[in-house]
C-alpha positions in Angstrom: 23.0 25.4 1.6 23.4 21.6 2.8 20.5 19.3 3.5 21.8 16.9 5.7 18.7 14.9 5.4 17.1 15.4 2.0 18.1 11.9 0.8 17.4 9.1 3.1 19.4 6.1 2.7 22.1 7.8 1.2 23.9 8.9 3.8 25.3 5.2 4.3 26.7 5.5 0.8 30.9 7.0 1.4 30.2 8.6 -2.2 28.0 11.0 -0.9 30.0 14.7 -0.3 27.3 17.4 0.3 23.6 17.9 -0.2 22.8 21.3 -2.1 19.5 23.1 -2.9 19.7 26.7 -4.4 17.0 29.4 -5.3 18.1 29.2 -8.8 16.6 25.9 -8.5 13.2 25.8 -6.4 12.3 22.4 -4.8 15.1 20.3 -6.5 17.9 19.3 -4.4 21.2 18.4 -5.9 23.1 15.6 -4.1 26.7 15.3 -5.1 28.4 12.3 -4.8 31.8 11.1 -5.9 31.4 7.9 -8.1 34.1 4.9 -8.2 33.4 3.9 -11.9 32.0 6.0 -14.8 31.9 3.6 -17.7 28.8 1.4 -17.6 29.2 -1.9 -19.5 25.6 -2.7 -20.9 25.0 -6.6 -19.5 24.8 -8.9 -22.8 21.1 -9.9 -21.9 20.5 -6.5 -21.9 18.0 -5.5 -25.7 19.9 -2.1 -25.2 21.6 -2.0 -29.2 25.3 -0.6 -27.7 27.5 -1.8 -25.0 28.9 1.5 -23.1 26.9 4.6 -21.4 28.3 7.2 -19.3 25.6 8.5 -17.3 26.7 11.9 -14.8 23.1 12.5 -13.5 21.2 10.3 -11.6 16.9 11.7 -11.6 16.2 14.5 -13.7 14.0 17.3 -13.5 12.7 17.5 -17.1 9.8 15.6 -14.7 8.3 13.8 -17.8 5.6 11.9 -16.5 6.2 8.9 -18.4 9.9 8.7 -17.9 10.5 4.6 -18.2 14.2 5.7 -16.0 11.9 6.5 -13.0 12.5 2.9 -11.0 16.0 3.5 -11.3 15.4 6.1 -8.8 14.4 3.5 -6.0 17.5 1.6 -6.2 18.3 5.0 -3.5 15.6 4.3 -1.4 13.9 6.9 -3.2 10.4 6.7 -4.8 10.4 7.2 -8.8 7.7 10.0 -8.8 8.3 13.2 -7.0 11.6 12.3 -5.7 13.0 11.2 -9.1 12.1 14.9 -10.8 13.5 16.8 -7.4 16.1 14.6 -6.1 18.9 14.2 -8.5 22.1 12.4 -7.9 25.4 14.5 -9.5 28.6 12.6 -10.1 31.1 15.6 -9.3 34.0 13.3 -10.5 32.5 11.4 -13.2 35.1 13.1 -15.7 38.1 12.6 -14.0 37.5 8.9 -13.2 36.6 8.6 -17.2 39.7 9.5 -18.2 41.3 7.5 -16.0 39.1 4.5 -17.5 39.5 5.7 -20.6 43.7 5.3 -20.2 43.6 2.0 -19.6 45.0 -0.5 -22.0 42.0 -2.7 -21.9 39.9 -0.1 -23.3 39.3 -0.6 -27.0 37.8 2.8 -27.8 34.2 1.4 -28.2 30.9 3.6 -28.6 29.8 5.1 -25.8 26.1 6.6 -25.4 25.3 9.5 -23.5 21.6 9.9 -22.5 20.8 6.4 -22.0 19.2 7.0 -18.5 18.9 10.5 -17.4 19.1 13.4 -19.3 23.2 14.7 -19.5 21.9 18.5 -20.9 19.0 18.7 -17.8 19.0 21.8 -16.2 21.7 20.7 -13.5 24.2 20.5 -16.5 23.7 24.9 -16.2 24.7 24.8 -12.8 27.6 21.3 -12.6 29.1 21.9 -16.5 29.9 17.9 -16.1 29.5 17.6 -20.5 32.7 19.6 -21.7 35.3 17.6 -19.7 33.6 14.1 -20.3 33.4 15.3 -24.1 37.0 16.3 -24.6 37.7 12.8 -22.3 36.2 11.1 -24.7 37.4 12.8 -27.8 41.0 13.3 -26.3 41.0 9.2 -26.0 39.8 8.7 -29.8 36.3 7.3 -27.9 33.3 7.4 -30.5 30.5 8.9 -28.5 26.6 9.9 -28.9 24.4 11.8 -27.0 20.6 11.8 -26.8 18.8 14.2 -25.2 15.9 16.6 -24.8 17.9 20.0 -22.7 18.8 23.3 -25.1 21.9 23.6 -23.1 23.5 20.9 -26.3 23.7 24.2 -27.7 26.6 25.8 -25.5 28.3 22.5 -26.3 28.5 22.8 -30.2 31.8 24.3 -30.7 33.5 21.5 -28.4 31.6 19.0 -30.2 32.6 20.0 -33.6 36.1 20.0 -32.8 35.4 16.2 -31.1 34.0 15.4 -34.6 37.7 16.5 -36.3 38.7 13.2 -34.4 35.9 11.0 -33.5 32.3 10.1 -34.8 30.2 12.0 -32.7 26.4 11.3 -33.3 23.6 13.6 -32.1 19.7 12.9 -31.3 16.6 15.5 -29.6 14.1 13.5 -28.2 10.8 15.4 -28.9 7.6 13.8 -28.1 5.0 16.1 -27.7 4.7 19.5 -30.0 1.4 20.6 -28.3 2.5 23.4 -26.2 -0.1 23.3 -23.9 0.3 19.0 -23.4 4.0 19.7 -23.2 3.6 21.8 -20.2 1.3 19.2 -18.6 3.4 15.9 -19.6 7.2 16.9 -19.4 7.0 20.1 -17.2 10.7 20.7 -16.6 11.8 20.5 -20.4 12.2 22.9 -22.7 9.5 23.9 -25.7 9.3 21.7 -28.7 10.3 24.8 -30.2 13.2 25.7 -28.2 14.5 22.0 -29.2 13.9 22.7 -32.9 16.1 25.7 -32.7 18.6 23.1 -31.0 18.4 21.0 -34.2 18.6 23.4 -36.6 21.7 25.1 -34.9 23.6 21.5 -34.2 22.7 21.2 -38.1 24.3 24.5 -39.2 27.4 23.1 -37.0 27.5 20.8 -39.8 26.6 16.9 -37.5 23.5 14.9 -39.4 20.4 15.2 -36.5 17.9 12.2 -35.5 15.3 13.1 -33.7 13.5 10.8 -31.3 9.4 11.4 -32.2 9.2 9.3 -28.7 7.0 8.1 -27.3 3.9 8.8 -29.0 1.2 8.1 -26.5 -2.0 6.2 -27.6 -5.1 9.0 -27.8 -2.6 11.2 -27.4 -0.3 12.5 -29.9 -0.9 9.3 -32.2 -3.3 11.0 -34.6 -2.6 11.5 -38.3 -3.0 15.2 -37.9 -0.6 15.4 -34.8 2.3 12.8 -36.8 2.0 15.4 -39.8 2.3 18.2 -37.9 5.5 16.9 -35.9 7.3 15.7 -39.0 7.0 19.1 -40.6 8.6 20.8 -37.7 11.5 18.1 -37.6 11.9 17.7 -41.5 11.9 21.9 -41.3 14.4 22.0 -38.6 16.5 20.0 -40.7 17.2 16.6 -38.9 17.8 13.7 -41.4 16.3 11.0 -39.6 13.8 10.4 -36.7 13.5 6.9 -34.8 9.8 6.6 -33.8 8.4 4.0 -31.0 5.0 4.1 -29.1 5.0 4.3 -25.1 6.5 2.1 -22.4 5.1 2.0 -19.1 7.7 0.2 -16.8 7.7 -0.1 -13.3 8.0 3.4 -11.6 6.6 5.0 -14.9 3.5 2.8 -15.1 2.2 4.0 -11.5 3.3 7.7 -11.9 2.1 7.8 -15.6 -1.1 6.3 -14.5 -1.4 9.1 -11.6 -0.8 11.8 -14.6 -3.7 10.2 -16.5 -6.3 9.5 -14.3 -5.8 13.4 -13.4 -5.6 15.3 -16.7 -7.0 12.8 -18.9 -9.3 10.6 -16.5 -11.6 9.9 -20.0 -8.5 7.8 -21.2 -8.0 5.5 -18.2 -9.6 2.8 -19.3 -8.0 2.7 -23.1 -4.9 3.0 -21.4 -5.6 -0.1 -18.8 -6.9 -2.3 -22.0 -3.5 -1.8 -23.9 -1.0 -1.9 -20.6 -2.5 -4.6 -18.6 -1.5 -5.9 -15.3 2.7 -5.6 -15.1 2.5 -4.8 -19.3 4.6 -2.0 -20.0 5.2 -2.0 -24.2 1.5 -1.5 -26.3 0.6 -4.7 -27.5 2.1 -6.0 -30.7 -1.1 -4.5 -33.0 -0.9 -1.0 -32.0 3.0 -0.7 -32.6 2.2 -2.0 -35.9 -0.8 0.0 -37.1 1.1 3.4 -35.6 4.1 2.2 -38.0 1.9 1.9 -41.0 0.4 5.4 -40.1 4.1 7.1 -39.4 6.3 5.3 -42.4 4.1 7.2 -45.4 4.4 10.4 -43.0 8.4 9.9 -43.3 8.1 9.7 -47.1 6.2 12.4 -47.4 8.6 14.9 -45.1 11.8 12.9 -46.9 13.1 11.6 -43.5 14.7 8.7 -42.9 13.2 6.8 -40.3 12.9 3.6 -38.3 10.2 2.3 -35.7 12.2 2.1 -32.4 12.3 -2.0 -32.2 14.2 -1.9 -35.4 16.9 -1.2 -33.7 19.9 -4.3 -34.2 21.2 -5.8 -31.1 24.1 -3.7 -31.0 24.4 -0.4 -33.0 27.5 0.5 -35.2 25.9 4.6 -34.4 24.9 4.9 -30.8 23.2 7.6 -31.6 21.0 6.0 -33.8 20.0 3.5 -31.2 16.7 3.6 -29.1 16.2 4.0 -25.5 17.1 1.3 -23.3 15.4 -1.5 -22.2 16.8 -1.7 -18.5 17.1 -5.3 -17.3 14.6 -6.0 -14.7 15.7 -8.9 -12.6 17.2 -8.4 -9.4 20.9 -9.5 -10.5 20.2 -6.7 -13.1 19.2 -4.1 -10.1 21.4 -4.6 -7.9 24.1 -4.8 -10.9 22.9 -1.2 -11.7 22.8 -0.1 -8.4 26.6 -0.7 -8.3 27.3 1.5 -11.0 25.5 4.2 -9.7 29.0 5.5 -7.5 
């Protein structure tokens, strides 16, 4: 059915085509808009290490609780907590205008990275099917492409993405933060089960493509805890990835407050930790942490024989996109409003 006013503010946008919620999908509500550009160029004083993400979903309902994509979300005149996991913004066109980017002469077949915002395998992907056409775009073009992300659905996918790797590099990543199944549930409600996303790696690794896995982010008190590191280094060594990029949390604008509204109801003993390492407008762990949880995780790598880097490793600009670590958005207004833009 249509909604006519289940997303305020965007009616004024001309992108916007319908408003659809379904019983497949209880208390989401799938707005589908028709986007002018789907190449994003990275701005150069962005720390993001690539230049190029395609991005067909805007909120997501894996409804991680510490998501650091949630401001994005009020860009719409939409608040990053509830709205962000119920909300979410489909860009019905986003492969036909790609390949229509992709055509042009100025394009010089650069990386692109997929999963750089929202989540391209959420649950909407099972409904929209968006991925196949923007992978075959990009493959079609000679575009080399990666995609991060924490949905199962990669799975349906493999077959078209083996045949993409016959022509271009094509780079996979499953983010996987928390492999307590009872914490999962609480933290990152709409994803699937650590061990559903194992399976994921293991099968994309029997499709023959080299798996990282994002161990990210490992939250302080946590899932910081030599026994917890061990335990999720098994599972990822065992599954067969060959390398995992590691970082600690980030609490950005959006996140911060929601994440803080998590905590203070499911782990209320922790509040006060949490306000002594993210101070004020803080949102990366202070420099000591990061550093004691990479002498605690690099021996943990060794042991498993992963490859592995902390996630500020990262070089400015990544010859594998898939390689690279989350985003760090650019947070001044120009940057906003510059994002904003992009978004149809």
């Amino acid at each position: 059915m249509t909604d006519a006013a289940a997303l305020p503010g965007l009616e004024q946008l001309n992108g916007l085509v319908r408003s659809v919620t379904t019983p497949e999908f209880a208390d989401v509500t799938f707005h589908e808009v028709m986007c002018r550009s789907a190449l994003n160029h990275v701005p150069s004083a962005s720390a993001m290490p690539f230049d190029w993400t395609v991005n067909p979903y805007r909120g997501c309902s894996h409804a991680c609780a510490y998501c650091f994509a949630r401001g994005t979300h009020e860009y719409l005149e939409l608040d990053a907590g509830r709205d962000f996991d119920s909300q979410i913004i489909v860009k019905i066109n986003v492969a036909e205008v790609l390949e229509k980017e992709l055509r042009r002469g100025s394009w010089a077949r650069e990386p692109v990275m997929l999963g750089t915002n929202t989540d391209p395998y959420q649950r909407a992907e099972g409904r929209y099917r968006l991925m196949p056409a923007i992978v075959g775009a990009l493959a079609e073009s000679g575009t080399p492409f990666s995609i991060l992300t924490k949905g199962t659905l990669l799975r349906r996918d493999l077959p078209l993405l083996r045949e993409a790797a016959a022509s271009v590099d094509v780079s996979l990543a499953m983010s996987i933060a928390v492999f307590d199944d009872e914490l999962q549930k609480l933290l990152e409600p709409g994803t699937p089960s650590a061990a559903a996303r194992l399976e994921t790696v293991r099968a994309a690794t029997e499709a023959g493509f080299r798996v990282t896995v994002f161990l990210m982010p490992i939250l302080p008190h946590l899932t910081d805890s030599i026994a917890a590191l061990d335990h999720a280094l098994t599972q990822i060594a065992q599954a067969g990835a060959v390398r995992v990029v590691f970082g600690a949390l980030h609490l950005r604008p959006g996140a911060k407050q929601w994440f803080m509204q998590w905590l203070g109801e499911r782990h209320p003993e922790l509040v006060s930790s949490y306000l002594g390492l993210y101070p004020g407008a803080a949102a990366n762990a202070p420099k000591p942490y990061r550093t004691w949880l990479a002498k605690r995780v690099r021996p943990l790598l060794r042991v498993h024989g992963l490859d592995g880097r902390a996630e500020e490793d990262a070089p400015r600009r990544s010859p594998m996109p898939g390689l690279a670590a989350r985003p760090q958005f650019v947070t001044t207004s120009r940057g906003r409003e510059a994002e904003a833009a992009r978004l149809f």
